[in-house]
N, C-alpha and C positions, 0 to 999 in steps of 0.2 A: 504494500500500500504506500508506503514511504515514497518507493520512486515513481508511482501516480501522479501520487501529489508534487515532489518536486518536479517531474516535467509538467504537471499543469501549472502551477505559480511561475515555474521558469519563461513557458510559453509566453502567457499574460504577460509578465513584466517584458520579455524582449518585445514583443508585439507592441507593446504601449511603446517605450524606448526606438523600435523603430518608424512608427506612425510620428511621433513630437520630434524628433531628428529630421522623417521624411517633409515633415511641412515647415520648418526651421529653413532648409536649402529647398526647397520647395517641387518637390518631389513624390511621386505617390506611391502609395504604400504596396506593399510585395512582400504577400504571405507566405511563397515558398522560402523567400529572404528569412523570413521572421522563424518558420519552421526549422531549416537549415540552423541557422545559429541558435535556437530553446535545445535542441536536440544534444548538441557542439559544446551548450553551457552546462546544461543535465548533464552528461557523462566528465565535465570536469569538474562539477561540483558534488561528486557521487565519487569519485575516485582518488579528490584531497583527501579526505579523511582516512580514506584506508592508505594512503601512502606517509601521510604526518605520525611519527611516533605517538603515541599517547604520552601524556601529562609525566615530569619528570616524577619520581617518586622518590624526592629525599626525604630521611626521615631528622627532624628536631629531637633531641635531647632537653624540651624543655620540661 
């Protein structure tokens, strides 16, 4: 369910991100464009975390 959800909030947000960029330079909007890169951003944002070591685990002597 996790990566559902992250490629649909990914989508959304590139989608939005490319429609206010596209009328910025004034340009029309292109859903395979926006497809293409939620897809691109989804599997790197699914694949930081399994490559970032997890959390140092020193321990305090306090």
């Amino acid at each position: 369910m996790k990566y559902f959800w992250t490629l649909f909030w990914t989508f959304l947000l590139v989608l939005m991100l490319n429609y206010v960029a596209g009328a910025m330079i004034g340009v029309g909007l292109d859903l395979a464009q926006s497809t293409i890169l939620a897809v691109v951003a989804t599997i790197i944002i699914l694949v930081i975390p399994a490559v970032l070591p997890n959390g140092s685990e020193e321990k305090h002597g306090h």
